[in-house]
Structures are given as C-alpha cells and as structure tokens.
C-alpha positions in Angstrom: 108.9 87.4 130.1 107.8 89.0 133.5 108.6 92.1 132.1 106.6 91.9 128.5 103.7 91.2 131.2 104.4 94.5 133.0 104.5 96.1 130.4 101.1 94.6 129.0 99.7 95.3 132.2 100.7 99.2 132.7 99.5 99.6 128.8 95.9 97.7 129.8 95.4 100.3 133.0 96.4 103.2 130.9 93.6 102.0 128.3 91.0 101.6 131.2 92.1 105.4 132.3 91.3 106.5 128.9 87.8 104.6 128.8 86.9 105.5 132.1 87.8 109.4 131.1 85.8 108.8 127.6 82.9 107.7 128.9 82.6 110.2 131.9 83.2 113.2 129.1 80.5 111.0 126.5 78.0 111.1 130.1 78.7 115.5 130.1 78.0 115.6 126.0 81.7 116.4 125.5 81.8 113.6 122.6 84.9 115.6 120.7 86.9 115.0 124.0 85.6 111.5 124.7 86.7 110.5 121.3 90.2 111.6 121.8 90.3 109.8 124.8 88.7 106.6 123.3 91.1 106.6 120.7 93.8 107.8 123.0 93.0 104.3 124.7 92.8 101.7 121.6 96.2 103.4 120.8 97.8 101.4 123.7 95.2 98.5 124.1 93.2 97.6 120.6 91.8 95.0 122.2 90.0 97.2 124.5 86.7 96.2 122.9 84.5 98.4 125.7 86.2 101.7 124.4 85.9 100.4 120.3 82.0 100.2 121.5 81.6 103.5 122.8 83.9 105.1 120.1 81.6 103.7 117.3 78.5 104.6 119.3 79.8 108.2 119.7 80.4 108.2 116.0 76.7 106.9 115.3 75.7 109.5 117.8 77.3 112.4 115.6 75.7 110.8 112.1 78.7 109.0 110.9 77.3 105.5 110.9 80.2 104.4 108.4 82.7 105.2 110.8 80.8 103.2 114.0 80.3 100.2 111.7 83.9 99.9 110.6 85.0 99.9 114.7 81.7 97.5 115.5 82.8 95.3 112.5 86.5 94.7 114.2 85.4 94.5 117.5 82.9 91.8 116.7 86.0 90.0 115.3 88.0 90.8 118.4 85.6 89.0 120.5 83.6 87.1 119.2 81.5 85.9 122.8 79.5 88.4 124.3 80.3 91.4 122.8 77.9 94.5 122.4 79.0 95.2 119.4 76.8 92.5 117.5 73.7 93.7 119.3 74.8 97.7 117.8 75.4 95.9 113.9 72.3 93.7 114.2 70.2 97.0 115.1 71.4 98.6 112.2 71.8 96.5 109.4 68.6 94.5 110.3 66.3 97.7 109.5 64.8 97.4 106.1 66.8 100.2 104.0 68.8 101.6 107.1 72.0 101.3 105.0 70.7 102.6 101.9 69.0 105.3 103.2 72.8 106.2 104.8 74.4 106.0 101.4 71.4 108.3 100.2 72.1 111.4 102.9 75.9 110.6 102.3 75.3 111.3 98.4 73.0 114.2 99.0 75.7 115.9 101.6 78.5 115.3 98.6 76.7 116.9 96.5 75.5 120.2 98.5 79.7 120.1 99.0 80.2 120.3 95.6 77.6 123.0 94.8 79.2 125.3 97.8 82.5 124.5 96.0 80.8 125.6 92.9 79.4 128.7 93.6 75.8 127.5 94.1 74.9 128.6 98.3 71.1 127.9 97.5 71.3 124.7 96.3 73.7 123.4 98.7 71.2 124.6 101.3 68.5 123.2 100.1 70.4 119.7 99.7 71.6 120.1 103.2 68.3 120.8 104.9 66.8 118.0 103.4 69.8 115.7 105.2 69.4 117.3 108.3 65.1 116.7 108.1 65.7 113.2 107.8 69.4 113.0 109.8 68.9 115.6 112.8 71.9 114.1 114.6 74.3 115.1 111.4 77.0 117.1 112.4 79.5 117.4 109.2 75.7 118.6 107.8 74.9 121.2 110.3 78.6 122.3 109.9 78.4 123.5 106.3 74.7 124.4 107.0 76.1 127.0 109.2 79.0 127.8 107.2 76.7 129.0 104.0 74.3 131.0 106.1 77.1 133.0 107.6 79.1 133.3 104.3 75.4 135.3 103.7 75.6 137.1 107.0 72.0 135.2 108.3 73.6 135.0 111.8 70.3 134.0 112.9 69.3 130.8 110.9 73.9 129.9 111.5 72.9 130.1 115.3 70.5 127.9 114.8 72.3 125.4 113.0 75.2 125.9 115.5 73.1 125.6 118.5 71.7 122.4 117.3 75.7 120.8 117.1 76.4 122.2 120.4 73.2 120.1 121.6 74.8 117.3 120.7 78.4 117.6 121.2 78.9 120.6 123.7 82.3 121.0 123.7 82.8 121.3 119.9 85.5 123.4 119.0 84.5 124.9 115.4 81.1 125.2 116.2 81.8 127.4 119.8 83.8 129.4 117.6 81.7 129.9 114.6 79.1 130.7 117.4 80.6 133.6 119.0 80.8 135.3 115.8 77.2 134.9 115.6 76.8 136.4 118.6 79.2 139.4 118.4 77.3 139.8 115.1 73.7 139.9 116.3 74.8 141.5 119.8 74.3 138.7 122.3 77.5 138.9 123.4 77.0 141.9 124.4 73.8 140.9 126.4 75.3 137.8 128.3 78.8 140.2 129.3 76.4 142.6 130.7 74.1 140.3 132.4 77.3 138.9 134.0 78.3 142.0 135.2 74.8 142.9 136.8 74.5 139.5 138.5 78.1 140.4 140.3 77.9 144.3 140.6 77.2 146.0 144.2 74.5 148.0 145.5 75.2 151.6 145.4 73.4 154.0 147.7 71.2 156.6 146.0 69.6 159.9 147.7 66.7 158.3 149.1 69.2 156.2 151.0 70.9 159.4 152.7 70.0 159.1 156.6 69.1 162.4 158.0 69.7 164.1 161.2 66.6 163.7 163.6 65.9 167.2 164.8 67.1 170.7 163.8 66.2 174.2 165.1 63.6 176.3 165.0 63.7 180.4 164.7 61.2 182.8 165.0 59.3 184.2 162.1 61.5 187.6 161.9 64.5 185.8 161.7 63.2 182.6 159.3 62.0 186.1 156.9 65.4 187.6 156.9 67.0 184.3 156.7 65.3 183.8 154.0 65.9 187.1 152.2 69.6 187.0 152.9 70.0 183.2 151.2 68.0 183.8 148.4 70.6 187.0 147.9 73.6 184.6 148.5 72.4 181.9 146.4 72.0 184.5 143.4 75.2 185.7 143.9 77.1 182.4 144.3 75.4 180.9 140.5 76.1 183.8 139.0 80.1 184.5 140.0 80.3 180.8 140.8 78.2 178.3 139.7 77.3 179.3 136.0 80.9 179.7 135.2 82.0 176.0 136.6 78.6 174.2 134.9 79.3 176.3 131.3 82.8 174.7 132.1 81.4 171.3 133.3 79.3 170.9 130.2 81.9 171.7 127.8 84.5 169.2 129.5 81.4 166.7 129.9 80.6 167.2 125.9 84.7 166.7 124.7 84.2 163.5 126.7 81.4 162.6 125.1 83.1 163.3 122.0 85.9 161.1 122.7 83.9 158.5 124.1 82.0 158.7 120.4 85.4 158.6 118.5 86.7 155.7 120.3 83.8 153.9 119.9 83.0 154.4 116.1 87.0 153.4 116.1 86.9 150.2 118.4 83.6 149.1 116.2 85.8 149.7 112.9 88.8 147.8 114.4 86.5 144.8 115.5 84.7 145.0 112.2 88.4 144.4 110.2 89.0 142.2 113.1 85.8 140.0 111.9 86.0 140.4 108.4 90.0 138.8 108.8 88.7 136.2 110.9 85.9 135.5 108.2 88.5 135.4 105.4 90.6 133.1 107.6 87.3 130.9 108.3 86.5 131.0 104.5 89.8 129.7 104.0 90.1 127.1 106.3 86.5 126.1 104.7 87.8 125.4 101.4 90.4 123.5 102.7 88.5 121.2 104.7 86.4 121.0 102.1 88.8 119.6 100.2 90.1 117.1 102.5 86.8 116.0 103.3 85.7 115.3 99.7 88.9 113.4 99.4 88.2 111.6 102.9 84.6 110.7 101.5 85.3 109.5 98.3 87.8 107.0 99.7 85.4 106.3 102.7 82.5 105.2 100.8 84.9 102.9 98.7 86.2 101.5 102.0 82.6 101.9 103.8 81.2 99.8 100.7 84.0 97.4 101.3 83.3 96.7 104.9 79.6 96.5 104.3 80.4 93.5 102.2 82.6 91.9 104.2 79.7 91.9 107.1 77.2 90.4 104.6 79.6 87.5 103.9 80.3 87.1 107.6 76.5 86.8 108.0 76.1 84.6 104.7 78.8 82.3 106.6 76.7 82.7 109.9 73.6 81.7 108.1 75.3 78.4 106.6 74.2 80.1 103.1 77.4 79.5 101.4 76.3 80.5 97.8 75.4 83.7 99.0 78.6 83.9 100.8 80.4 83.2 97.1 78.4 85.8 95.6 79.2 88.2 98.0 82.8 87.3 97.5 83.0 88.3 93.9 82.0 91.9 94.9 85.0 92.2 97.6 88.1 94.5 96.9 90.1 92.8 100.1 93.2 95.4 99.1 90.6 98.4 100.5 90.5 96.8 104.2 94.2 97.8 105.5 92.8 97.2 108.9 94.7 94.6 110.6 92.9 93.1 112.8 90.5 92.0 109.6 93.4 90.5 108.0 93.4 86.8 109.4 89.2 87.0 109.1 90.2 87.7 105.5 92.5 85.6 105.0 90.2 83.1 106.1 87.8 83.7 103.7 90.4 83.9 100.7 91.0 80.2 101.4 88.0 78.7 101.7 86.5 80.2 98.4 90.0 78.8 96.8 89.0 76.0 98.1 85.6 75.7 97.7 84.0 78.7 96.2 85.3 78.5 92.6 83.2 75.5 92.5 79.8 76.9 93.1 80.6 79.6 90.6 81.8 77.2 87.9 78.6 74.9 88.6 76.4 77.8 88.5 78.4 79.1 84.7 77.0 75.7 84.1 73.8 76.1 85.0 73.4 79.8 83.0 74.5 78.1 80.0 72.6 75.0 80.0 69.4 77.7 80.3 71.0 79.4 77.0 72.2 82.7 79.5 75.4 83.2 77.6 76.4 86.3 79.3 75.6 85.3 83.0 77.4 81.6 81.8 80.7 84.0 81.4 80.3 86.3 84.1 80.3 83.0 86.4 82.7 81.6 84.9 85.1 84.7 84.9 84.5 85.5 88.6 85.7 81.3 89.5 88.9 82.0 87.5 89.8 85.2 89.6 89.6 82.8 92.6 91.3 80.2 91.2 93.1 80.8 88.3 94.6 77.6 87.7 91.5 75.5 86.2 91.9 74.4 82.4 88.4 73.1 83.2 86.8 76.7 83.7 88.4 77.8 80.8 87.2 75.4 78.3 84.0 75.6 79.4 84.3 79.5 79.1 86.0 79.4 75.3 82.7 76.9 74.5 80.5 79.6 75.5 82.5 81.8 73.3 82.1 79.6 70.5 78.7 79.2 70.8 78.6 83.2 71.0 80.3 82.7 67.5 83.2 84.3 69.4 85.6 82.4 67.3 88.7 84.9 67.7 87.9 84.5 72.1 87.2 80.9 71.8 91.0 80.6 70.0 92.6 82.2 72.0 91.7 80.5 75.6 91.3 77.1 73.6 95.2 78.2 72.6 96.0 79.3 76.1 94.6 75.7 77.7 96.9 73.8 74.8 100.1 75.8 75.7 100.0 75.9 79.8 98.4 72.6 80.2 98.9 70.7 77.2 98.8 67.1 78.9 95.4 67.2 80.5 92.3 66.1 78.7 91.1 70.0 78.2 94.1 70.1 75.9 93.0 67.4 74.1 89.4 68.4 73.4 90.6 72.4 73.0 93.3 70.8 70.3 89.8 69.1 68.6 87.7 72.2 68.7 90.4 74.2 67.0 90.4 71.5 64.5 94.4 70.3 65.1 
C-alpha cells in the first residue's frame, strides 16, 4: 500500500511540474507549448482539475470553445465544490445565442474548407473573413485564411493573417513557418538579417579619420618651382608606364568579379526560387492532408460537441429541479458518443433514474397529446418512453390505440399482437386480445 501512495504522490508532483510549466508558457503567449504541457500533466494526474481549467481556457483563447467545454464539462464533474470551471460554463452558456452563434462560425469555416477543397479560393475567403470579423481570436480560420492568400502569392494580406496567430499564440509552429516564406517572398528577411548585422558591425576608420603629422618643412620658392616641375614630370611618367596599365588591369579583374558575383546571384536566386516553389508543393500537400483530417475531426466533433452540449443542459435541468425538461433533454442524448470516462458514472447515473422515473413523464405526457387529439406528438412520446424502458405492455397498448385511431389497423395489429405473445397474462393482453376482436 505505502508504495501505490508513492507512487500517487511522485505522479501528483510530476502533474504540478507540468501545470506550473503550462501556465508560465500560457503567461509568455507560448499557448502551443503550454498545451503540451497541460496535457502532458492530466496524462499522469486527470484529476488535476487546475491544469483541465487552463487547458480549456487556452483552447477558448485559440477559438475552439467546443474543445474548452468538453474539458470544463468533466472537470465540473471532477469536483463538484469550488471549481472554476462552473464559473467558465456559466459565462458561456448563460449568454443569449453564445452557443449558437459557435455552431454558426463552425458551419461557415466547414464550408470555406470545402470550397478550397473544391477549387473555389474566393469564396472560401470570403466565408473565412466573415468568421474571423465576428471570431478574431480563431486560429484554425486565420490558418486557411493564410494558406489561400499564399496559394495566390498575396504575401502581404498571408502576413497579415499570420501576424494576427502569432499575436495570439507566439510560438506557433506552422504559422512561424508559413511566415518566413512571406518574408523571404516580400524581402523582409532580407531587411531584419541586415539590420542585425548593422546593429553588431564595427566602426571602420575612413580618410577624414587619418591623423596627420603636425609640422613639415618649408623650401624656398626656387626649389618648391623645381620641385614642382620635376613631380609633375614623375607623376606623368609613373601613370603612364605604371599606373594606366595596373587600373586597365584593375578594372578588368574588378568587372569578371562583378560578373561572377552577377552569375552567382541570378543562380543562388534560381536555386532558392526551386527551393520555395518545393517547399510550397510540400505545404500544399500537407494542406490537403490536414484538410482532410480536419473535416473528419470536425464532423465527428460537432456530433460529439452536440452530445456534450446536451448532457450539460440535463445536468442544469437536474440542477434546476425541472425534471421534465431533464426527460426531454434525455430523449435527444446519444450516450454511445461520450467515450470519456470520467462522464461514465454521471451517465450512468442519469440512465437509471429516467428507467426509473423518466418513462413515466413521457408516457403521461403521450397521454396528454392524445387526449388533445395530437396523434403524432401522442406517438412520438410514447415511442421515446419505450426506448427507456422497453418493457411496458402498458405504453404499447396505449401506442397501438393511437394507431388505431390513426386507422393504422396493420400497426395497431401488430403491437396489439406483440403485447398478446410476450405478455399474454397481464390485463393489456386481455384488452389487446378484445381490440383485435379474439
């Protein structure tokens, strides 16, 4: 036993170093690190609910409110008693429309997916501006923003997108890449290297700095004259045995350099422009696949995101001692979708109580629809008690008379037929054998 609590203990502290590492990276803007540490820590302590907290508010910081409701929803579960976490789901599901307005920029960025995926740029940039007007925090949005505009070489309006993810998670690693392309492509790279080398280059001394001697010596005016006369003959003679020669050679050597300097350019430039254009191709590629996996992801996360949202309103229904609401929430829950377990006693919880008690309220309310002469809502009640409990010849008489009244004869039969063969000592059996006329 001592050493299951040692080992409890050493995984606790190793979850704490994890928090404490998240959080100091979330406090620098690094949120891509401080969610591999967060997680890094739930992974050895999912009761941890301080680092679940910051993990979903990191993922409502980036625009993925489905993904920070599904880690509030099980640490509100975790602890129930003073928990953040209840404050975080209470601020967002208590604003009229917050949710709805989540599923609408959600739809809207599905479909600017599909249209890049189908060959319409425009479209899909139009559909993603609109999300990213109302949903500036967005990342996945200002992601594809930036990967359309540099599919159609607009470097500037990509760096603007990119600059706007980097404002809110600094460290990101796509978008630090996709940004130095824009850069090498609309020469600021070129800029900052040189600005860099300026700021740590040395003075160098130039002719003004040259210190001369302080005094020299005078001659008379005979000998300055023939001084003069005799240089002017010397410097002649030197340029033209020795000085044109070496500066006709000078600036024949200096123009081959230049030449070469030319040529290696132009070929540098056309090695860095296959060097891009393969590094596009790559980027386009990886695109598409992402693209795929994300539609996947998304598809299955609203499903599950739709899922969870339910399970909270039943949880507040509950809350709110509003157990017909509860019910009715109930009938609109796919249970199978939640394969998180730390929901599953919660669930489980829930499952028995309506088996209990739920059926009921539905059956009663069948009851009410059809006394009112609402045949169809009459069955939809009464088909939504029998998927909580199946076993009830009651609900299913009262179902095949709502059939019959339908002048569904060929229904009616057949669950008056069903009641008479599985239960066929009960009073339903009797009164189904008399409506069928035995």
């Amino acid at each position: 036993m001592s050493k299951f609590t040692d080992y409890t203990e050493k995984c606790r502290r190793i979850s704490n170093f994890f928090y404490n590492t998240g959080l100091e990276k979330a406090r620098r803007r690094d949120l891509t690190g401080a969610c591999q540490c967060l997680k890094r820590s739930l992974q050895f302590d999912k009761y941890n609910t301080d680092a679940r907290n910051l993990l979903g508010l990191i993922y409502y910081e980036i625009g993925e409110t489905a993904e920070a409701l599904v880690q509030w929803v099980i640490s509100s579960n975790l602890q129930q008693d003073h928990n953040r976490a209840t404050y975080y789901l209470h601020e967002v599901q208590g604003k009229p429309g917050r949710l709805e307005d989540e599923s609408v920029h959600i739809r809207r960025y599905n479909q600017a997916l599909m249209q890049a995926q189908n060959d319409n740029p425009d479209l899909a940039i139009l559909q993603l501006q609109r999300v990213v007007d109302h949903k500036p925090n967005y990342i996945k949005a200002h992601m594809l923003l930036a990967l359309l505009y540099l599919e159609k070489a607009d470097y500037a309006k990509a760096g603007k997108s990119l600059y706007q993810v980097l404002q809110i998670d600094k460290n990101h690693p796509k978008a630090s890449w996709y940004m130095s392309v824009v850069k090498k492509n609309t020469g600021r790279a070129d800029i900052e290297r040189r600005r860099l080398k300026n700021a740590f280059s040395h003075h160098q001394m130039e002719d003004d700095d040259i210190i001369l001697p302080p005094s020299y010596k005078e001659n008379t005016g005979w000998q300055m004259v023939l001084h003069i006369i005799a240089g002017l003959a010397i410097g002649a003679a030197a340029i033209f045995f020795l000085v044109m020669p070496s500066r006709e050679a000078q600036l024949h050597e200096e123009h081959n350099q230049e030449l070469n300097r030319v040529l290696e350019q132009v070929n540098q430039k056309s090695m860095e422009i296959d060097r891009i254009e393969a590094q596009a191709a790559a980027a386009a590629g990886e695109r598409d696949d992402a693209a795929d996996r994300l539609q996947g992801m998304i598809r299955e996360n609203e499903g599950i995101l739709a899922q969870y949202q339910t399970l909270v309103r039943i949880l507040q229904a509950y809350k709110n001692e509003d157990f017909p609401a509860a019910v009715d929430w109930y009938t609109g829950l796919d249970a199978s979708l939640i394969e998180d377990e730390a929901m599953s006693g919660v669930i489980a919880g829930i499952q028995a109580d309506m088996e209990e008690r739920g059926w009921q309220v539905l059956a009663d309310a069948g009851k009410q629809a059809e006394a009112a002469g609402d045949h169809t809502l009459a069955l939809t009640h009464f088909q939504n008690s029998l998927k909580i409990r199946g076993d009830n010849p009651q609900v299913m008489l009262d179902m095949a008379l709502v059939y019959k009244a339908m002048e569904d004869e060929e229904k009616a039969n057949e669950i008056f037929g069903q009641i008479i063969l599985n239960y066929p000592d009960t009073e339903q059996a009797a009164q189904a054998r008399t409506e069928r006329g035995y």
